[in-house]
C-alpha positions in Angstrom: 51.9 97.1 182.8 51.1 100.8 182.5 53.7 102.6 180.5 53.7 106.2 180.1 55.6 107.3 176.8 57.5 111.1 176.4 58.5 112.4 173.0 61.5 114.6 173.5 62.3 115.5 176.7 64.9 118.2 176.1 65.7 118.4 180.3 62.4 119.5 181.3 61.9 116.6 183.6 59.9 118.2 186.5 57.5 119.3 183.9 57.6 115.7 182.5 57.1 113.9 185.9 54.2 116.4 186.7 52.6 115.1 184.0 53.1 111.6 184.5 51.6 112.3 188.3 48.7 114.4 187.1 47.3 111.7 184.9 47.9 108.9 187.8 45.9 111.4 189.9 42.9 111.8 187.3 42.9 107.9 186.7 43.6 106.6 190.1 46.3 103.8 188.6 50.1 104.5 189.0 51.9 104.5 186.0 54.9 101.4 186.5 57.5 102.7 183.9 58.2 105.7 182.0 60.0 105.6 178.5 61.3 108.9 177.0 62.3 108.8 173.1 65.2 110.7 173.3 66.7 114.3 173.1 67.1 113.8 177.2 69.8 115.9 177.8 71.3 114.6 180.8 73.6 117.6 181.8 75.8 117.8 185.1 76.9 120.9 184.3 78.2 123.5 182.4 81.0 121.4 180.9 77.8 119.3 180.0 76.8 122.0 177.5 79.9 122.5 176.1 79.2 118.7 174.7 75.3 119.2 173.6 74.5 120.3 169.7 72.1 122.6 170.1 71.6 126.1 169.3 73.0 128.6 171.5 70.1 130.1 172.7 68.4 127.1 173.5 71.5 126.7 176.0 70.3 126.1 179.7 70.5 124.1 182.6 67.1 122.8 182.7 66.4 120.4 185.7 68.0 117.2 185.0 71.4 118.4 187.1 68.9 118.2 190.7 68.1 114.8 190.3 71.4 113.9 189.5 73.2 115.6 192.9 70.2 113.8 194.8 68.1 116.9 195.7 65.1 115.0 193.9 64.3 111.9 192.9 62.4 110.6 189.6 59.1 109.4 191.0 58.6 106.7 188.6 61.2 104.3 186.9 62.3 106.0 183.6 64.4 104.2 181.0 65.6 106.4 178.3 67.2 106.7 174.8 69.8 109.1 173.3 68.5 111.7 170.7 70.4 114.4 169.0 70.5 116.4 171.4 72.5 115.0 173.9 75.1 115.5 176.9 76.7 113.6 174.7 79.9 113.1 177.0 78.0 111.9 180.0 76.2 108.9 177.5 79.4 108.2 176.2 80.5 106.8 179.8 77.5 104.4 179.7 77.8 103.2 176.3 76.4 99.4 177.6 74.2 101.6 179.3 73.5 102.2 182.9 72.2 105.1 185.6 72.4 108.5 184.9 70.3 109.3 188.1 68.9 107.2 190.6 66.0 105.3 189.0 66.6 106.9 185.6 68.7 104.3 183.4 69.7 104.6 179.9 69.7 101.9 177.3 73.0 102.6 176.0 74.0 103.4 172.1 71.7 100.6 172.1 70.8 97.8 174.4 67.8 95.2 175.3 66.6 95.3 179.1 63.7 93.0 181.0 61.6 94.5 183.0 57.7 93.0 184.5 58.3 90.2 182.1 58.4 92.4 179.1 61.3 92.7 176.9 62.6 96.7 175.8 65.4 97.3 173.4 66.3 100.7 171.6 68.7 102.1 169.7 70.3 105.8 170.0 71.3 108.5 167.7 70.0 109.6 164.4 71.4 108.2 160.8 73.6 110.4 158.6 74.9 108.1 156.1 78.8 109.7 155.9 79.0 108.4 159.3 76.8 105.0 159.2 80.1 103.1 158.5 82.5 104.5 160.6 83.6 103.3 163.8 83.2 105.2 167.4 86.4 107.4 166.9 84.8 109.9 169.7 86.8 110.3 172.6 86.4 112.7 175.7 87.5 115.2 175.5 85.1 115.8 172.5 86.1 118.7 169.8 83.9 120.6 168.3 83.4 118.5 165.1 82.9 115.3 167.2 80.2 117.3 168.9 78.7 117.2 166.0 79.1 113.7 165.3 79.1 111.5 167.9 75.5 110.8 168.1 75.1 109.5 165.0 73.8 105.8 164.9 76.9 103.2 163.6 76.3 100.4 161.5 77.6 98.1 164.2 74.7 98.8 166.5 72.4 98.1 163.8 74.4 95.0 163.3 73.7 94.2 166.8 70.0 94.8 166.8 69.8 92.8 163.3 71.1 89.6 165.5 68.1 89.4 167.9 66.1 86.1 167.5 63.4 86.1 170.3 60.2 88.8 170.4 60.6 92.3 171.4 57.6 94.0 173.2 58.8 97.4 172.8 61.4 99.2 170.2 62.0 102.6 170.8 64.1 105.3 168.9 64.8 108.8 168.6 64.2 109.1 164.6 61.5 107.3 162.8 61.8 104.2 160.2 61.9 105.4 156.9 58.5 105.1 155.1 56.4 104.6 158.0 54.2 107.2 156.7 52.9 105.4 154.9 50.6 103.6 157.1 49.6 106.3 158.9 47.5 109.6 158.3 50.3 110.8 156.2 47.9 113.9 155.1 47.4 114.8 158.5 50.9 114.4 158.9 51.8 116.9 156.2 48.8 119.4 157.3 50.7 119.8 160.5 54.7 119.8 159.3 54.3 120.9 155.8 57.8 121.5 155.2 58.0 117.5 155.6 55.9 117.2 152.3 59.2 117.4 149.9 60.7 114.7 152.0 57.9 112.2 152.0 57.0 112.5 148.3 60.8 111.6 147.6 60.5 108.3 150.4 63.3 110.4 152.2 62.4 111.2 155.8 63.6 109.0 158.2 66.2 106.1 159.1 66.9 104.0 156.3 68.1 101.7 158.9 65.6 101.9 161.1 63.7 100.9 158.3 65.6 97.3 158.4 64.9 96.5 161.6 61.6 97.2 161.8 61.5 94.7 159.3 63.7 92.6 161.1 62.4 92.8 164.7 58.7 93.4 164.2 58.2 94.3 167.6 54.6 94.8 169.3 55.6 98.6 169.4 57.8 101.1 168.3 58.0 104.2 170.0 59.7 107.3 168.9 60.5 111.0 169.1 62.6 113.7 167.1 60.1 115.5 164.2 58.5 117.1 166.9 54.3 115.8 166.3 52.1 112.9 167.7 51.7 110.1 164.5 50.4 106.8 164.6 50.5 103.8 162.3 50.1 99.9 161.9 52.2 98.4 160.7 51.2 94.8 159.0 53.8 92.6 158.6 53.6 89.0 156.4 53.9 86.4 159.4 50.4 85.3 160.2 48.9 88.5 160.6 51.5 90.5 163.2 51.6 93.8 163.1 53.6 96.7 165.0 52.2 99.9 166.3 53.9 102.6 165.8 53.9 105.5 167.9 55.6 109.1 167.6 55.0 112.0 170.0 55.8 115.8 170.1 58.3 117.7 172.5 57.6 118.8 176.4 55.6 122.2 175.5 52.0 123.5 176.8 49.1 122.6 174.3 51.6 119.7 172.3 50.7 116.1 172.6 54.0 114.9 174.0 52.3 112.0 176.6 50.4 108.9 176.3 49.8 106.4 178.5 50.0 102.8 177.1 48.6 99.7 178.7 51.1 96.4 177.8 51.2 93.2 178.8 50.1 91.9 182.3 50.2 93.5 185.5 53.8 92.6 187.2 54.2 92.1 191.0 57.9 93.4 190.8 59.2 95.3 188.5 63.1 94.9 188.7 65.3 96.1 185.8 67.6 93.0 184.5 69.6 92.4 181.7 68.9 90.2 178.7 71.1 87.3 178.4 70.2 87.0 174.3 71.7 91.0 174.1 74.6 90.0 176.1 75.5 87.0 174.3 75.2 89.1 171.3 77.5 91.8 172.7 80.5 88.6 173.7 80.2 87.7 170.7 80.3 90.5 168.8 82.9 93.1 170.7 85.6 92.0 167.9 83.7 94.0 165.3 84.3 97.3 168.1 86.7 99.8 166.8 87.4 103.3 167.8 88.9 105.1 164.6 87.0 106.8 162.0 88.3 104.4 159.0 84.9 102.5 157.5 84.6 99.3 157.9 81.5 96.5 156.6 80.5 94.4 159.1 78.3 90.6 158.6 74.2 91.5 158.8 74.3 89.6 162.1 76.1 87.6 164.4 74.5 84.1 165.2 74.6 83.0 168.7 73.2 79.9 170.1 71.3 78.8 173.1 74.7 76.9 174.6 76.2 80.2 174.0 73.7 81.9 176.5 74.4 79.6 178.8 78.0 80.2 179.1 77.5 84.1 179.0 75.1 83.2 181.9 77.5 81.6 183.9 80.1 84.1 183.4 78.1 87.0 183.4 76.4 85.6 186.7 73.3 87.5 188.3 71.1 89.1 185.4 69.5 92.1 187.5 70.5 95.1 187.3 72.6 96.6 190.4 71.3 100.1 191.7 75.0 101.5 191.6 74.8 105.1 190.3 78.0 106.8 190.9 78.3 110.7 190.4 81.2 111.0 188.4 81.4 114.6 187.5 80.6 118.0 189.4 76.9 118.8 189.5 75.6 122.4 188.9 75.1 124.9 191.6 72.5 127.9 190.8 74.2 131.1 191.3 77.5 130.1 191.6 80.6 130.4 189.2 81.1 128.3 186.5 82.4 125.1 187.1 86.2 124.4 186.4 86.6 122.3 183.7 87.3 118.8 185.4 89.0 115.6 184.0 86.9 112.9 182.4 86.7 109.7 184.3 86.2 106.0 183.6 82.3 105.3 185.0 82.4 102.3 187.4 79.3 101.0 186.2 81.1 100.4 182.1 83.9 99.1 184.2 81.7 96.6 186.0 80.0 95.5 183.2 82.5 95.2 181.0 84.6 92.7 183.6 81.8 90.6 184.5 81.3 90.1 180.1 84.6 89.6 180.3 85.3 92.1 177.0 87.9 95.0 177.4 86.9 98.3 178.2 87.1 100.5 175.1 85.3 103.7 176.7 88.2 105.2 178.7 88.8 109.4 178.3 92.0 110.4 176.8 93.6 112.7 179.3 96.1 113.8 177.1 93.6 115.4 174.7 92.7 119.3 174.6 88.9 119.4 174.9 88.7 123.2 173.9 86.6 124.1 176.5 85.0 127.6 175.8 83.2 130.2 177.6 79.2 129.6 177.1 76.0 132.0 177.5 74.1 130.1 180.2 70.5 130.0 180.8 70.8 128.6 184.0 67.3 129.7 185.5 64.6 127.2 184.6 62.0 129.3 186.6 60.7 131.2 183.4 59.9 127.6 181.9 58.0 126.3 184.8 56.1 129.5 184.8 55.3 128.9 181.4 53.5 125.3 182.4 51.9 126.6 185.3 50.2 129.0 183.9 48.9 126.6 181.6 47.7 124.8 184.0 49.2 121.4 182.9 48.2 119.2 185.7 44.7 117.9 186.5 43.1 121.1 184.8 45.1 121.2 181.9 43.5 118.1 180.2 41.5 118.5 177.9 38.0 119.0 178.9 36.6 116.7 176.5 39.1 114.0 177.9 42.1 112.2 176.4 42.5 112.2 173.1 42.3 108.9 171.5 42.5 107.5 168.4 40.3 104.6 167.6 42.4 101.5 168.0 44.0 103.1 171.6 40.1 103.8 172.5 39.4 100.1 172.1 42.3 99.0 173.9 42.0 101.2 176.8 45.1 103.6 175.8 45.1 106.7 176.9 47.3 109.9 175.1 47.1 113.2 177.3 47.2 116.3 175.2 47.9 119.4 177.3 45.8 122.5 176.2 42.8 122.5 174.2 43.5 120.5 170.8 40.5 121.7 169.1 42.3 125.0 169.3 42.0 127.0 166.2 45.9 127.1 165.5 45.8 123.3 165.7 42.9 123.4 163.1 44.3 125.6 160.9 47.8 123.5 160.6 49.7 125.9 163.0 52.3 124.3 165.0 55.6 126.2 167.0 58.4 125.2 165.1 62.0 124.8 166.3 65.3 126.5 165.8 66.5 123.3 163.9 63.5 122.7 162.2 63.8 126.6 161.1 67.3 126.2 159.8 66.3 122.8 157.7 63.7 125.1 155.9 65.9 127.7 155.1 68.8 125.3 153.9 65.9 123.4 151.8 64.4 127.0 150.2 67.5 128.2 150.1 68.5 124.8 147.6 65.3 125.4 145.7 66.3 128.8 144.8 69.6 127.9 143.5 68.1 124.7 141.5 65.4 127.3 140.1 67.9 129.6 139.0 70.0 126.8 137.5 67.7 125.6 135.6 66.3 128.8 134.0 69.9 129.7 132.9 70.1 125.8 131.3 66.5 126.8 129.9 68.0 130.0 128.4 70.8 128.4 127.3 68.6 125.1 125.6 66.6 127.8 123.9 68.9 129.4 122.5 70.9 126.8 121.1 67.9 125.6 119.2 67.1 129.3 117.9 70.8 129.0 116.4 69.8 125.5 114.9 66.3 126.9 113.4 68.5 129.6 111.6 71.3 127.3 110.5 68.8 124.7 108.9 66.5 127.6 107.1 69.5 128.9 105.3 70.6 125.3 104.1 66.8 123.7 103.7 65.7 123.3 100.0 62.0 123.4 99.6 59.6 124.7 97.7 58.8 128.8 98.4 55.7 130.3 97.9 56.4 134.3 97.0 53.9 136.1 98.3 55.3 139.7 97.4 54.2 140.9 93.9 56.7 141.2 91.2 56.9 142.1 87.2 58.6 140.9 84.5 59.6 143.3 81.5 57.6 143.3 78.8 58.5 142.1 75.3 60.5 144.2 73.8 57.7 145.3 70.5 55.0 145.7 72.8 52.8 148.9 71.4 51.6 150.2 74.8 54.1 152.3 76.8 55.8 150.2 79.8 54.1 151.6 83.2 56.9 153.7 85.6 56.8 150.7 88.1 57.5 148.4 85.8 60.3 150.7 84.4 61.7 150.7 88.0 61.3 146.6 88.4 62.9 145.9 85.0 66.0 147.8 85.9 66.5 146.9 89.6 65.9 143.2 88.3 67.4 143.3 85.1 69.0 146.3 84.1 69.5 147.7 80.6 69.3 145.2 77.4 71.3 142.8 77.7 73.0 143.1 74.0 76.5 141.8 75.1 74.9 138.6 76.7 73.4 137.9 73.3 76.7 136.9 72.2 78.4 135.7 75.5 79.4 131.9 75.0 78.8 129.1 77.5 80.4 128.4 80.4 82.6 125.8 78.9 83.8 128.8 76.2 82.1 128.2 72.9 78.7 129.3 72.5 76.0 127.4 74.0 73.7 125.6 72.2 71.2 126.7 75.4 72.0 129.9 75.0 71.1 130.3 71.7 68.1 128.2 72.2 67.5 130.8 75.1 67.4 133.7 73.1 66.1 131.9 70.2 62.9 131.3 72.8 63.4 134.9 74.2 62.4 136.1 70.8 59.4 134.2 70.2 58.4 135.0 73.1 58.4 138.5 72.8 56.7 137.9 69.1 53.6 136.4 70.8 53.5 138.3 73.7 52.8 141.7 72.8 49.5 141.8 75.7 51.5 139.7 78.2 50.4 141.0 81.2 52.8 141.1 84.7 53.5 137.8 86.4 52.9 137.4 90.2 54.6 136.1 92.7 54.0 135.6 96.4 57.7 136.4 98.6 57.7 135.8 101.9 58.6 138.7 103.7 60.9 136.8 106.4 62.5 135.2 103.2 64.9 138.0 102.0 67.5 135.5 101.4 65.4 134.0 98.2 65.3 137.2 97.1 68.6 137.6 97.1 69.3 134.4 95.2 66.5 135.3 93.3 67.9 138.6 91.7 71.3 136.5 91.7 69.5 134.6 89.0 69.2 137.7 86.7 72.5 137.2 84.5 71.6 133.1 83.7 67.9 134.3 82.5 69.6 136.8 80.1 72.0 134.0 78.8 68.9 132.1 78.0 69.2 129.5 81.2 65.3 129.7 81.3 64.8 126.3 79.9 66.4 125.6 83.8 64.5 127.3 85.8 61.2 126.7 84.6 61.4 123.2 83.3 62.2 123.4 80.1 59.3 125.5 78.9 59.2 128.6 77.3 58.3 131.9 78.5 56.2 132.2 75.2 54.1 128.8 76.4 53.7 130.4 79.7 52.2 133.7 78.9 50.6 131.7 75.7 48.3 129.7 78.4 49.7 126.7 77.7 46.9 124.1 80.3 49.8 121.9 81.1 52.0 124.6 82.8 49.5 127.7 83.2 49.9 129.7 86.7 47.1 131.9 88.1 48.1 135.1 88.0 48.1 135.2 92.2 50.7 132.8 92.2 53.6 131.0 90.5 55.4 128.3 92.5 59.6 128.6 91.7 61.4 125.7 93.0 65.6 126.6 93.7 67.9 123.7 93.6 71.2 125.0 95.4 
């Protein structure tokens, strides 16, 4: 079967089906099926827009409203999933799925369909975690907020999908599996999004899970849209050798790979759309786990069903093809015309159908009674300017690229073709350069924007560190006892009989150290009130030493200039020397044995180590 695969479609289906014709008119084979991956945007009308999260000026009718009135008709069968970017309000009617146009059906918020013999499911939506849990509390008419939230993927879908037994050919999904870089060209990858380099490095772009049923399913292929670029991947998986290829493309734009052509399975006689009776046994069995509030709620991994249980789905459920029972169930858009009167949401006939012939209650019903805040909008409504755009690219026959499809090696072999509109060896291509949305624009901004702030933070906790540890170095300098080697030169007085005349500087040191003579400490007592027996020894030594020390010459010492405080303590140390506490200080040896030359405790005259003991 020949299946041609679209990114995101973001309404420009004309420009999409010209496409898909174009490359059936260079190959000469018509392509059975077309698969978009999401980002549709099925809008009716204006009241349509009012539903869509998207920025303002990307606001516009596009072309998907004239296939839905009937003025044109999709030219090929297209089966589609829901992105974030969504008439959300017009999927919500078709939750089980069903037609949007004539011969364009949607999969539902996520569904398994048969078609030529091969099996399709998907899933819709993209995974924000604060949500994951919640049930679908969503309800036309939507508010803003749930605008902004309905399309995000629920665990009980994934549930679903997790209780599928039997091969899938095809997987598709808006947002990728998480990790699935890694099997790819992830350097490529990066060269052409670099702002997506953060995200893989950290294992953080993508669906967590997705992630799990990829694992789970291991399908032949997984397509898939949203981030905007063409990546492929194998994936190998541990039974026996399978492995899943895994296929992203870009969105509908000149010169952006956003197309390939894929070759699956056999060539089918008919190709009739029809239900699969494993998803709808899964569905019976598992519509007790539905809710519609926004309380969170954990649900099994899977529900088990069995092959009796088919067959008694089968019997009620009847006939497994689909019916061809579109039913227009809101205003469509007329160009030039006023806006359209906001209308009152409707039960679609094709939920109501399904949903009897199940036999499960129908939990998708509008609540009339709710204000939907409709609000004037700024329409593009004129989708002329677009095609323009593509025309003058040239993006039928001509705008292929001269040197033919682009292929990568493993699609080469197997005869798969991936049309990339405009010339790929382009030099903005080889130099990384790629247009980058509105969305994508805003993601960057948030992300620099959280950089800054974490920069800034952590300076200011640098600052702070650093300063906290400038407070400790002080603090443990003051208190630290060690020994100090003085490197500032200083005299002691000379003996008192000494014949030569004391020199003016050390005149000046003896007073500033040790003022006049000390006659009255002579006779001071000890600290305990009677006279010391060390202080007369001090003097006693004092004496001597000034007896045989009449060519003493100066004593050095080395002082630290950044040690003032020693200093200090050192002058403090004045008033014991003069009550004869020098036996302390040096270690019990006289000043007479010092300046004597005594080899046990002679200094150089450069230096004399002092050890202080608080």
């Amino acid at each position: 079967m020949r299946i041609a695969v679209q990114g995101c479609s973001h309404g420009e289906l004309d420009n999409i089906y010209d496409s898909v014709v174009g490359s059936e008119q260079q190959t000469g084979v018509k392509v059975d099926l077309l698969i978009c991956c999401g980002d549709f945007q099925a809008v009716r009308n204006e009241y349509d827009l009012n539903c869509m999260k998207v920025p303002k000026k990307h606001l516009k009718m596009a072309t998907f409203w004239e296939y839905y009135c009937g003025k044109k008709k999709a030219p090929v069968l297209t089966v589609f999933i829901g992105g974030n970017h969504e008439a959300s309000n017009h999927n919500w009617e078709l939750y089980y799925g069903g037609w949007v146009a004539p011969n364009i059906y949607y999969l539902g918020a996520a569904g398994v369909v048969s078609i030529g013999g091969l099996r399709i499911g998907g899933v819709s939506g993209i995974y924000k975690k604060y949500n994951y849990h919640k049930g679908h509390f969503e309800i036309p008419p939507l508010s803003p907020n749930e605008v902004c939230s309905i399309f995000h993927i629920r665990s009980l879908e994934v549930m679903r999908c997790k209780s599928i037994q039997n091969h899938l050919d095809v997987f598709i999904s808006h947002d990728w599996p998480i990790g699935v870089y890694e099997y790819g060209d992830k350097e490529q990858l990066i060269r052409f999004k670099p702002f997506f380099e953060e995200e893989i490095n950290t294992h953080q772009l993508g669906s967590p899970p997705l992630a799990e049923l990829l694992e789970h399913l291991q399908p032949s292929y997984w397509l898939a849209g949203h981030l905007h670029c063409k990546f492929t991947a194998v994936i190998p998986h541990d039974n026996f050798g399978k492995t899943t290829r895994f296929l992203a493309l870009d969105k509908c734009l000149p010169k952006r790979k956003f197309l390939q052509i894929l070759d699956i399975g056999s060539k089918a006689e008919t190709l009739q759309l029809e239900y699969d009776l494993e998803w709808l046994t899964i569905l019976y069995h598992s519509q007790r786990y539905f809710k519609a509030d926004d309380s969170d709620q954990r649900l099994p991994t899977s529900v088990q069903v069995t092959e009796e249980d088919m067959k008694v789905v089968k019997e009620k459920f009847g006939s497994l093809t689909i019916p061809d029972n579109f039913t227009a169930t809101a205003p469509f858009y007329e160009r030039n015309q006023s806006r359209t009167t906001p209308y009152t949401p409707r039960v679609n006939p094709q939920t109501e159908l399904f949903c009897s012939k199940l036999g499960i209650p129908n939990n998708f019903v509008p609540d009339v009674s709710k204000d939907g805040g409709f609000q004037e909008l700024n329409i593009t409504t004129d989708s002329d300017a677009m095609n323009m755009t593509y025309q003058n690219d040239s993006i039928l026959l001509n705008s292929i690229d001269e040197t033919g499809p682009v292929l990568d090696e493993d699609e080469e072999a197997n005869g798969n073709m991936m049309f990339s509109f405009g010339n790929s060896s382009s030099e903005e291509e080889k130099e990384g350069k790629t247009e980058v949305s509105d969305d994508e624009i805003e993601v960057e901004t948030k992300r620099a924007t959280t950089e800054k702030e974490e920069e800034e933070l952590q300076a200011s906790e640098v600052e702070k560190e650093e300063k906290v540890m400038e407070r400790e170095r002080k603090r443990n300098t003051n208190i630290t006892s060690t020994p100090v080697t003085i490197k500032r030169r200083l005299t002691l007085p000379p003996p008192k009989n000494m014949t030569s005349t004391p020199t003016h500087t050390q005149r000046q040191t003896k007073k500033e150290l040790f003022g006049s003579p000390a006659k009255e400490d002579r006779n001071e007592t000890s600290r305990d009130g009677e006279t010391g027996e060390g202080g007369e020894n001090a003097n006693k030594n004092i004496s001597e030493t000034n007896k045989a020390d009449n060519n003493s010459s100066d004593v050095d010492f080395d002082l630290d200039e950044s040690d003032d405080h020693l200093i200090s303590k050192f002058l403090s140390l004045k008033k014991k020397f003069n009550r004869g506490m020098s036996d302390s200080l040096l270690g019990n040896t006289s000043l007479s044995q010092l300046d004597a030359g005594d080899p046990k405790t002679k200094k150089t005259e450069s230096e004399t180590q002092i050890i202080f003991n608080d």
